[in-house]
C-alpha positions in Angstrom: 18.3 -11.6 1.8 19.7 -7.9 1.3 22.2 -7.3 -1.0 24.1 -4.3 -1.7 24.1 -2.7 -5.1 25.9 0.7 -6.5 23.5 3.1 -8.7 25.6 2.6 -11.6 25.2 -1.3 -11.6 21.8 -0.8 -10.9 21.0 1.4 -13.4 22.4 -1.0 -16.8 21.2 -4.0 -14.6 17.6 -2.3 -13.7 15.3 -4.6 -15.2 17.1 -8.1 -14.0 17.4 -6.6 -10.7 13.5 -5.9 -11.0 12.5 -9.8 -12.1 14.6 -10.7 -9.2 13.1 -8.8 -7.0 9.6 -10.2 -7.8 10.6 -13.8 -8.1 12.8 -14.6 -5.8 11.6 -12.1 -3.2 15.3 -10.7 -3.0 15.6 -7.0 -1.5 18.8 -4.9 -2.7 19.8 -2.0 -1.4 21.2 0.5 -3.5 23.9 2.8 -2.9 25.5 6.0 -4.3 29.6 6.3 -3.8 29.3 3.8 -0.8 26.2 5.3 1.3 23.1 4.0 1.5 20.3 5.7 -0.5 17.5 3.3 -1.5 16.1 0.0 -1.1 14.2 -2.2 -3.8 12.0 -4.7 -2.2 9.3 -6.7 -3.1 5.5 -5.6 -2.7 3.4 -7.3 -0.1 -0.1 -7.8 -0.9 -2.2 -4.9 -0.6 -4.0 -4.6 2.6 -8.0 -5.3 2.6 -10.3 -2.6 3.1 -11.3 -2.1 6.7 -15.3 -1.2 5.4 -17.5 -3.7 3.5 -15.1 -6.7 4.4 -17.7 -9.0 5.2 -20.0 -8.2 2.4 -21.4 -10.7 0.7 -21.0 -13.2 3.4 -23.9 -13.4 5.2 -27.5 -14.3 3.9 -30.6 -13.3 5.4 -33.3 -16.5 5.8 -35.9 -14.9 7.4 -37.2 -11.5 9.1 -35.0 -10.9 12.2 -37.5 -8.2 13.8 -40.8 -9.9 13.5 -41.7 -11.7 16.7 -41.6 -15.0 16.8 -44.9 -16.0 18.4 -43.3 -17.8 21.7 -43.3 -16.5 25.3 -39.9 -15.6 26.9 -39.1 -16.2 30.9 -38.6 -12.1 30.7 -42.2 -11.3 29.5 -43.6 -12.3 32.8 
């Protein structure tokens, strides 16, 4: 839900435009002498780090390079 705002109202009404914002996930936009010229919107969660997602996800049980001790169709 967007809803319009003038800079003066916005600036005496700042903070209960803020709590508003963040709990009801309203988005105002702001405007100087009838133009557009910002928005207030809530944050979205921050986005997770593309390296060292998966850490700490995976555990190692045993040695993944050792051989195993059986024969393969492919070693003959």
């Amino acid at each position: 839900m967007k809803t319009s705002v003038p800079a003066g109202v916005f600036k005496a009404k700042c903070l209960h435009l803020l709590d508003e914002v963040h709990d009801r996930r309203r988005e105002y936009l702001i405007t100087k002498r009838g133009h557009p010229v910002a928005r207030l919107v809530p944050v979205g969660q921050a986005a997770p780090e593309v390296f060292g997602r998966m850490r700490g996800t995976a555990e190692i049980v045993a040695d993944i390079v050792a051989p195993v001790g059986e024969r393969w169709d492919a070693d003959e």
